[in-house]
SEVEXZA-145638 format. One record per residue: x negated, y, z of N, C-alpha, C, O in turn. Coordinates in steps of 0.1 Angstrom, whole numbers, plus 5000, padded with zeros to 4 digits. Layout:
BEGIN
XYZXYZXYZXYZ;...
END
This chain:
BEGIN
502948094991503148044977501947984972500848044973;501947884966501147834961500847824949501847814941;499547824942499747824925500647754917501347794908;500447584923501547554916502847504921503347394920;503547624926504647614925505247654916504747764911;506747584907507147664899508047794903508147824915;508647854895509647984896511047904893511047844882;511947914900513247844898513847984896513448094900;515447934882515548024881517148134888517848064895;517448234887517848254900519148214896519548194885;519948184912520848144914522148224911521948334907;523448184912524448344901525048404918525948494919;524348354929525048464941523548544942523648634951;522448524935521148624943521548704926522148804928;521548684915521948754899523448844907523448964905;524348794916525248924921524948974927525349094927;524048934937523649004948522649134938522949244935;521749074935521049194928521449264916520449314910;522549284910523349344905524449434912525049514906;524549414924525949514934524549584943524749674952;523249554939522049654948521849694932522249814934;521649694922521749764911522349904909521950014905;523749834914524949934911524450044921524350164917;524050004934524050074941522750174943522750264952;521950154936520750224934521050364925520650484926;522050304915522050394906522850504913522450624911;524150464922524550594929523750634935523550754931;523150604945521650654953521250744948521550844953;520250754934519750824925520150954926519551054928;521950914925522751074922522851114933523651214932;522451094947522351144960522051304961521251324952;522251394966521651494970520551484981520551394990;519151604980518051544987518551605003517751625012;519751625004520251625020520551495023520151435032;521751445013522051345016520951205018521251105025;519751235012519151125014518151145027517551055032;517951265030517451265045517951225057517451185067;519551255053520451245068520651065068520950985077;520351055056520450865057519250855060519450785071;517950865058516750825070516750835082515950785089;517750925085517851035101518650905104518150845114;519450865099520350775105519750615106520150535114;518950595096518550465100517450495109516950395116;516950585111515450595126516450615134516250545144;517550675136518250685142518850525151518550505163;519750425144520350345144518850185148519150065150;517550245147516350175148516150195166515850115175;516450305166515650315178517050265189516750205199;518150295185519050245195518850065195518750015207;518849975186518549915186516849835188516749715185;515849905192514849925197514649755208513849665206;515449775215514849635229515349495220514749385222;516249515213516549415202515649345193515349225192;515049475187513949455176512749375185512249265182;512449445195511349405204511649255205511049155200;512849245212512649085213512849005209512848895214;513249025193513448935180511848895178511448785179;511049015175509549015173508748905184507948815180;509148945199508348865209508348685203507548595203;510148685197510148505195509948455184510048335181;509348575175508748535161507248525164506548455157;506548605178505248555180504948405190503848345193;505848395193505948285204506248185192505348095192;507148175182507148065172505648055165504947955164;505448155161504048155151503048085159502347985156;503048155171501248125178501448015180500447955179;502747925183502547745184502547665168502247555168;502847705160502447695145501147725143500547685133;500847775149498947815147498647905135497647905128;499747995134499348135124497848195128497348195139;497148255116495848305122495848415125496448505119;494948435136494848575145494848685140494948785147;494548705127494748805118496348825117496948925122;496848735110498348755108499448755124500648765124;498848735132499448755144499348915148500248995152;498448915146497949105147499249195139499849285144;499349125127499849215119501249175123501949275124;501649085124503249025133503449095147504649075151;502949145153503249215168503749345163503049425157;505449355169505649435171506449495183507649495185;505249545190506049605207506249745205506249795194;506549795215507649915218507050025208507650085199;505450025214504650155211504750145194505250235187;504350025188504350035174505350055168505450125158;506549975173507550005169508150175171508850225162;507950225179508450425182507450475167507850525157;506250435170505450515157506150485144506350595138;506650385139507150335129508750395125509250415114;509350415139510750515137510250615138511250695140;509050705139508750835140508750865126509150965120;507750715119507750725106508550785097508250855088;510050715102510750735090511450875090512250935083;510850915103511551065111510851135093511551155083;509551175096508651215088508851195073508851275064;509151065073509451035053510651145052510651215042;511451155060512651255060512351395056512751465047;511451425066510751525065510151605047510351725044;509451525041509051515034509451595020510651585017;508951655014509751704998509851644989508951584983;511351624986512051564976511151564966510351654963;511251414962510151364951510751414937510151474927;512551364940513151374924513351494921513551574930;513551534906514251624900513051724899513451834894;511551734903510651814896510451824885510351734877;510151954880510151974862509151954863508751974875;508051894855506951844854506451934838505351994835;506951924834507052014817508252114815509452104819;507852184808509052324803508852354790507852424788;509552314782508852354767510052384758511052314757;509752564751510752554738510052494722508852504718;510952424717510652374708510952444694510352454684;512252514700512952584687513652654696514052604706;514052844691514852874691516252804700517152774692;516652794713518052704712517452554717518152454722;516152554714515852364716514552334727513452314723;515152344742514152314749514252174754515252104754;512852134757512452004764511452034776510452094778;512351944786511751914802511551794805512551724802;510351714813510051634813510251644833509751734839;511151534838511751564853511551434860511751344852;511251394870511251304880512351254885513251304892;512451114878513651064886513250914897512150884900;514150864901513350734905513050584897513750564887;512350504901512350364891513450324893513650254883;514450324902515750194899515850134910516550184919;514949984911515149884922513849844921513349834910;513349834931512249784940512149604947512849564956;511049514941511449424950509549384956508449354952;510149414970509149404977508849264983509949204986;507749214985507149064988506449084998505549164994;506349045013505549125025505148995036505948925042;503948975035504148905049503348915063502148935065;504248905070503848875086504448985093505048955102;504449165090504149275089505649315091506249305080;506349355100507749365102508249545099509149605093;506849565107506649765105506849825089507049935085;506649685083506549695068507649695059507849755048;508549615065510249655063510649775063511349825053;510449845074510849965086510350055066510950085056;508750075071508050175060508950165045509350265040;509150025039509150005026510550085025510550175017;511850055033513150125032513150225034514350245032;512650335039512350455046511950485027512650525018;511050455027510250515013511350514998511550594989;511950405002512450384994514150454991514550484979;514950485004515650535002515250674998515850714988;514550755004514050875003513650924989513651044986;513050814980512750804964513650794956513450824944;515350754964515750704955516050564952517050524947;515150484954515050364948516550234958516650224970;516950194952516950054959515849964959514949954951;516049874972514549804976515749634977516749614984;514949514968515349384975514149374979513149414972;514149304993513149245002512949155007513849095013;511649105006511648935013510148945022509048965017;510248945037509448905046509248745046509748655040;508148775054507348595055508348535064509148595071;508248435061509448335073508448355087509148325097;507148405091507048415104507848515110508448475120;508248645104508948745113510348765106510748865101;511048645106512448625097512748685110512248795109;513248685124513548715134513848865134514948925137;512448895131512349065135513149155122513849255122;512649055109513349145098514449155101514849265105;515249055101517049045100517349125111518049225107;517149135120517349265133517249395125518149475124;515749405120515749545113516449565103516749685103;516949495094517749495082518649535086519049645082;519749445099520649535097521049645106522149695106;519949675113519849825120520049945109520850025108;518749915098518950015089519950015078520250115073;520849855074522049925070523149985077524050025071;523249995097523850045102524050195102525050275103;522850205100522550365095523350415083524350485083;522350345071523050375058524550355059525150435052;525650265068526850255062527150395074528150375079;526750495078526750595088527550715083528450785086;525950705067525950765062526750805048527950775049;526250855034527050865024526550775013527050745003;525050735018524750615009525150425012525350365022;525150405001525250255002524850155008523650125004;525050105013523750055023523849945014522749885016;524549865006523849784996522749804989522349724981;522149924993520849964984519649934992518549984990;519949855000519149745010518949655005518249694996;518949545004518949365002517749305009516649345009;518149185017516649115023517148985022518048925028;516448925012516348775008515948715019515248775026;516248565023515448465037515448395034515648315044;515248305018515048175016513248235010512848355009;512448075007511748044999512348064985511748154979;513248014980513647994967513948154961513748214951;514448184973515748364966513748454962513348534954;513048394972511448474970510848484956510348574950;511048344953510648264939511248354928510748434921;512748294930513448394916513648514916514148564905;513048624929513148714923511748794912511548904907;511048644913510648684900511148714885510648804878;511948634883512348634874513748714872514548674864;514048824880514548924880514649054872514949174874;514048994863513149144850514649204843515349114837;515049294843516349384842517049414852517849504851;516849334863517649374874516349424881516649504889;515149404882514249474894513349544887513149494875;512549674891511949744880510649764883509849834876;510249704898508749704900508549584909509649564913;507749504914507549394923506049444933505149454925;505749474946505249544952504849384964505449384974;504149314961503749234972502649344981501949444979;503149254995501949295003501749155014502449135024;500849105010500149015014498748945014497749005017;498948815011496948765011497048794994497948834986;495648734994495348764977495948644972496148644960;496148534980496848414970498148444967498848364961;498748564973500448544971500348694963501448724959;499148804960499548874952498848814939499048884929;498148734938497548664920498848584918499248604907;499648504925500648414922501548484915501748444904;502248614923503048664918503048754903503948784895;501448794904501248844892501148784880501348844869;500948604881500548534871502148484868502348374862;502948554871504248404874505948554871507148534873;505248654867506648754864506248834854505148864852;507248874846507048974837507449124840507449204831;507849174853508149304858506749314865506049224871;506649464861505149534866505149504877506149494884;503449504882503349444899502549544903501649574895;502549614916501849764919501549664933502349584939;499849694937499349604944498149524941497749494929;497449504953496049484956495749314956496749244953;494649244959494449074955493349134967493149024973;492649224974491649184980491349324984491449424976;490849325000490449455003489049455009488949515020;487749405003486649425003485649555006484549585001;486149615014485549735014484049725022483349635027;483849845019482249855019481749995028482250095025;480749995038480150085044478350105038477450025040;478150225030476650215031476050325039476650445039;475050295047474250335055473050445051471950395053;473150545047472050615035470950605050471150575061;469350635043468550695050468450835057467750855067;468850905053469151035055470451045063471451065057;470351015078471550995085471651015101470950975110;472551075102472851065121473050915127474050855128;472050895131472250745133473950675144474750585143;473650775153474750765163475750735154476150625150;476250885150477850905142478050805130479150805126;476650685121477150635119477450495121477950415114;476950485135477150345144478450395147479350305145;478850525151480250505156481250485143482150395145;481250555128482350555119481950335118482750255116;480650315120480750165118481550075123482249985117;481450125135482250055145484350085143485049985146;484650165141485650185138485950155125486950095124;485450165117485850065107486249925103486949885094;485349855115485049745111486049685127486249565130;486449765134486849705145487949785155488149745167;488849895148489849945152490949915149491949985152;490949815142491749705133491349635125491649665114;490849525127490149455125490749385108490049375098;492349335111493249305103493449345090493549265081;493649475089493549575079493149575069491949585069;493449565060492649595043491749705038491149715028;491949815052491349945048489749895061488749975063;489949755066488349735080487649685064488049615054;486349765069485049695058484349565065484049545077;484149495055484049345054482249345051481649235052;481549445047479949425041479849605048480549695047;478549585054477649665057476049715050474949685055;476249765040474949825036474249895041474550005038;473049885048472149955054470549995045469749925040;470650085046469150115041467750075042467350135052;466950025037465649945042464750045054464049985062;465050195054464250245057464650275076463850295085;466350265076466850315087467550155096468050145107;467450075087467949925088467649845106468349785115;466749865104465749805122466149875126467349835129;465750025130466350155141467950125141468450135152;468750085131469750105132470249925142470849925152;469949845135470549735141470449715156471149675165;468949795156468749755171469749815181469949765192;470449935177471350005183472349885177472049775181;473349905169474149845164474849635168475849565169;473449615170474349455172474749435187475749365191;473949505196474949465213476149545212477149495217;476349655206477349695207478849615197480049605202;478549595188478949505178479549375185480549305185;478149355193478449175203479549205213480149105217;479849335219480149375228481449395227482249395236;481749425212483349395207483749315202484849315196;482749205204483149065195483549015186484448935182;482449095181482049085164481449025162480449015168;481848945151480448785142479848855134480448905124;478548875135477448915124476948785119476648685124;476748835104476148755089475248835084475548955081;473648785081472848885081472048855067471848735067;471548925055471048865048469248825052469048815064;468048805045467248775054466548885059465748855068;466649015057466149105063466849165076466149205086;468049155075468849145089469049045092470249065095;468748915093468148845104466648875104466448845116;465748915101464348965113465049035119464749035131;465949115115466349245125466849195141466649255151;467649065139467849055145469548995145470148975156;470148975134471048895132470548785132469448765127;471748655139471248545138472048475129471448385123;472948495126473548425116473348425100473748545097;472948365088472848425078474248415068474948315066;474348535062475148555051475148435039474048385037;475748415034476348385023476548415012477548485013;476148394998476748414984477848464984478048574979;479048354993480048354995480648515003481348604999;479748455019480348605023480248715020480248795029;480148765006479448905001481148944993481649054991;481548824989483148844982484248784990485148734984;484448795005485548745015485848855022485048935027;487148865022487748935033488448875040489448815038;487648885055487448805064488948855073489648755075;489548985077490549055084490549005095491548975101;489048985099488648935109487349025116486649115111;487348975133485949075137484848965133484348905142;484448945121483248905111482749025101483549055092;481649105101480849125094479749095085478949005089;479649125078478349085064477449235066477749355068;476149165066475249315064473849295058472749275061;474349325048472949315036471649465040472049575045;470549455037469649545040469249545025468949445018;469249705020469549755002468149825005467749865016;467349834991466149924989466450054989465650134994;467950114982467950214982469450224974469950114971;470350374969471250424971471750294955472750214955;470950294945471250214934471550114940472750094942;470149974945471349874951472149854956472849764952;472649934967474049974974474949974958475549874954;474950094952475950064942476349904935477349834935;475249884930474749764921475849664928476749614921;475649624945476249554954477649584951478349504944;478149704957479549674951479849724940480949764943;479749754931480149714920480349554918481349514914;479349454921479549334916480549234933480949124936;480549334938481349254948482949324957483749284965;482949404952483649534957485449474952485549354947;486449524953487549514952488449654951489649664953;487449734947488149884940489049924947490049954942;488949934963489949954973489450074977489850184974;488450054985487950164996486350145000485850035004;485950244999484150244999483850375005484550475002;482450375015482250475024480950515026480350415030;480250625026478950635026478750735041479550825040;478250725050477250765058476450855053475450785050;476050995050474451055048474951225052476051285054;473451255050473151415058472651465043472051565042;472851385032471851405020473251455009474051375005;473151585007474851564998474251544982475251484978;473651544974473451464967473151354965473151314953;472751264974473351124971474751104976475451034969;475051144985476451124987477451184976478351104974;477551274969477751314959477551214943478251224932;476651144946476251074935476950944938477150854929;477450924951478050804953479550804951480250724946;479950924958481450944956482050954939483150914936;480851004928481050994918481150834910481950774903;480050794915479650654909480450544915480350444908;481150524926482250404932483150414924483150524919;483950334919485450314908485950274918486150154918;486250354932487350304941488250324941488250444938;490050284946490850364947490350514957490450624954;489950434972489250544978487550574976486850494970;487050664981485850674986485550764993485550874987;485050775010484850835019483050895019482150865011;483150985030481851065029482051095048482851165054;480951005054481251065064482551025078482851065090;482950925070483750915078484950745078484850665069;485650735087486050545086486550525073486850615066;486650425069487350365062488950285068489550185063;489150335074490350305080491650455079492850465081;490650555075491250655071492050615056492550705048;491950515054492450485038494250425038494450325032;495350505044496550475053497250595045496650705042;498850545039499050655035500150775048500850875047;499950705056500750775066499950875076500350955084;498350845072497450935077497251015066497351135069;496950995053497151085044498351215042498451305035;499351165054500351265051501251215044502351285045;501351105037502751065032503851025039504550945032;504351035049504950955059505050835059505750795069;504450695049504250595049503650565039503050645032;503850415036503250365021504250275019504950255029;504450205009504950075000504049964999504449844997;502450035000501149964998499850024993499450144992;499249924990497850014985497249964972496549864970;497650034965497250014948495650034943495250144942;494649904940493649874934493849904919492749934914;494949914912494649934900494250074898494350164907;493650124883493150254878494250324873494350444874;495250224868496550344863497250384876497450304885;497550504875498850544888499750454888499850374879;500350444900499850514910498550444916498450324915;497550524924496650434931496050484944496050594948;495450374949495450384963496950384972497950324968;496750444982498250454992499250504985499150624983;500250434982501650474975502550524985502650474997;503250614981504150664989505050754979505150724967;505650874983507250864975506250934959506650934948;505550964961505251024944504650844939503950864929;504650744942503950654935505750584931505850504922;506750614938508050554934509050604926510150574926;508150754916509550804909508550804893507250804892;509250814885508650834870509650934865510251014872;509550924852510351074848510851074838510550984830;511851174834512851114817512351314811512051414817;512651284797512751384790514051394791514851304790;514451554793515351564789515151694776514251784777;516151694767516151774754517351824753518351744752;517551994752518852044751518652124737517652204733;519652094731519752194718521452224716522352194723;521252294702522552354698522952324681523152414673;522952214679523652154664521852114661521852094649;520852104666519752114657519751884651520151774654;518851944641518551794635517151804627516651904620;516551644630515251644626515051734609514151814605;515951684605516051734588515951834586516051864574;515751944593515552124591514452074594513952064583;513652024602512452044604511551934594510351924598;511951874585511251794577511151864565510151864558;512251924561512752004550511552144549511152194539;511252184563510852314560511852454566511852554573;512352414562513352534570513652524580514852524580;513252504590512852534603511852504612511852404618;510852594615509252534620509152544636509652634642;508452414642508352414657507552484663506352464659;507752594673507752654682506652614692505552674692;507052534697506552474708505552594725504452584729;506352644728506052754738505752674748506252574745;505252674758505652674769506152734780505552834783;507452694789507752784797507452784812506952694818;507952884815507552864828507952734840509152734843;507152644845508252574851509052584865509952514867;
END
């Protein structure tokens, strides 16, 4: 999507289409939290039978892409063979697994005599997700989604139109199995149906892109339904002085190169002036050795990088095996650095010193910040959620890796017995306000 494109507005078969996924959300809602497990069971179920299908829809979506000349990043994220695919139906095993998000009392309160108020978890409604290259991401988003409650409309990149439509309708094979709707599915495959579902504000109740940062600023500049989602995953490794040099050449290396692709791989390396030489000199054959591009600012090139960094490269995320590696005076420049370059994603310190590390974990405004360990750990399926929807940069909730508590909100509900504001305006009757147990 491009800036200027316009938003056309939607057509009256995608306004029915997402009105009969409306309807259908809303019964969803009223699902029992069995019924909505045995419908995940059934679509991991109905995934994996369909398994050598999915496989070879995927193989001819990478065979179209790679002669289109998609980049090796987004090819990465487009492969999906056997092994990724079993993890990904293991996935939705696990979202199953999971405890019911809805219907938590969150508050318990008497107000009066006869007049309590509870504040309860229900879900948002409808979901419309914007995704590209990432097929696994289909699989995750409807898994999450049914299990929340929510209906999901969805639109994949036209590279893995192949693989989605396979998965799509594996998992409404499931759902029609089961007692839910499987209209509480929808997968758009034009350009245009992508467009208007912007302009979907009453019929969709959150917009959840996951893609580059040009297609999540587009979307954010161009709809009036809330948009949950990141523009850039900038992340950051600093190297304290006070450190196991080894362990943190190894969390380096894994960060920056066990997925290269990723929004959770760090794009800038901060090293300490003091451990900077000792360290590179270990650090760049091995780096070379996984064929990684180093950018050095001028102190890492004496070190021994040949390439020099850029203005530029200090704010790119490359999702590439390219690194940036500035050499910092000390724990303040490091901050100073990302703060003015950072993308409030995920940031990670290296040290044996717990007060600066402490002072760092305090001072990052990240969704994440690690101590000790990759930055690749920033996944909400390694967190234990059984997947994600995505990964939220913003400061209001939800943030960081979303998963089913970032997809439900909550209603008051208020029970009384004849009461009216006017006793209590008048005086004759005074608020309570207890709390109970919840």
């Amino acid at each position: 999507m491009k800036t200027s494109t316009s938003v056309p507005e939607p057509s009256k078969d995608l306004l029915h289409r997402a009105q009969k996924l409306r309807l259908a959300a809303n019964s969803l809602a009223q699902k029992s939290d069995t019924e909505r497990r045995k419908a995940l069971l059934a679509m991991a179920n109905q995934l994996a039978v369909r398994a050598s299908e999915i496989v070879s829809a995927n193989k001819e979506d990478l065979e179209r892409s790679s002669a289109e000349g998609l980049s090796p990043a987004l090819i990465s994220r487009l492969k999906l063979d056997e092994e990724k695919l079993t993890s990904a139906i293991e996935g939705v095993r696990r979202v199953a697994e999971l405890n019911d998000p809805l219907g938590i009392r969150q508050l318990h309160r008497k107000l009066d005599q006869g007049l309590t108020l509870e504040r309860v978890t229900v879900p948002l409604g409808v979901l419309g997700v914007i995704f590209e290259a990432r097929p696994d991401a289909l699989i995750q988003i409807a898994s999450l989604a049914i299990r929340s409650g929510n209906g999901a409309l969805l639109k994949g990149g036209s590279e893995a139109s192949h693989s989605n439509e396979v998965i799509m309708d594996a998992l409404q094979e499931g759902l029609n199995s089961s007692v839910v709707d499987p209209q509480a599915l929808a997968l758009l495959t034009t350009r245009s149906e992508s467009l208007s579902l912007l302009r979907l504000d009453g019929l969709v109740d959150l917009i959840i892109p996951r893609g580059s940062n040009e297609l999540v600023r587009f979307i954010q500049d161009n709809t009036r339904i809330p948009v949950l989602g990141h523009a850039d995953g900038i992340c950051h490794l600093f190297v304290d002085s006070n450190v196991d040099l080894d362990q943190a050449l190894t969390i380096a290396m894994d960060s920056k190169t066990q997925y290269p692709a990723a929004c959770n791989s760090i794009e800038t390396l901060l090293l300490h002036q003091d451990i900077a030489k000792e360290f590179l000199v270990k650090a760049i054959p091995r780096f070379m050795d996984a064929g990684v591009r180093l950018l050095g600012d001028p102190i890492a090139q004496e070190y021994g990088i040949n390439e020099a960094a850029t203005e530029i490269d200090w704010s790119t995320e490359y999702l590439d095996l390219i690194l940036s590696v500035r050499v910092v005076n000390d724990l303040d420049m490091a901050l100073d650095h990302i703060r003015c370059y950072g993308s409030r994603h995920t940031e990670a310190i290296v040290s044996n010193d717990k007060k600066v590390s402490e002072r760092f974990m305090q001072a990052v405004d990240s969704a994440g910040v690690f101590h000790n360990c990759s930055t690749r750990f920033a996944d909400g399926f390694r967190y234990g959620f059984g997947a994600e929807v995505g990964i939220s940069t913003q400061t209001l909730p939800p943030r960081g890796p979303v998963g089913l508590e970032g997809l439900v909100t909550y209603r008051y509900r208020l029970q009384g017995d004849g009461h009216i504001a006017a006793d209590f305006a008048s005086g004759k009757r005074r608020f309570i306000h207890e709390d109970l147990p919840i």
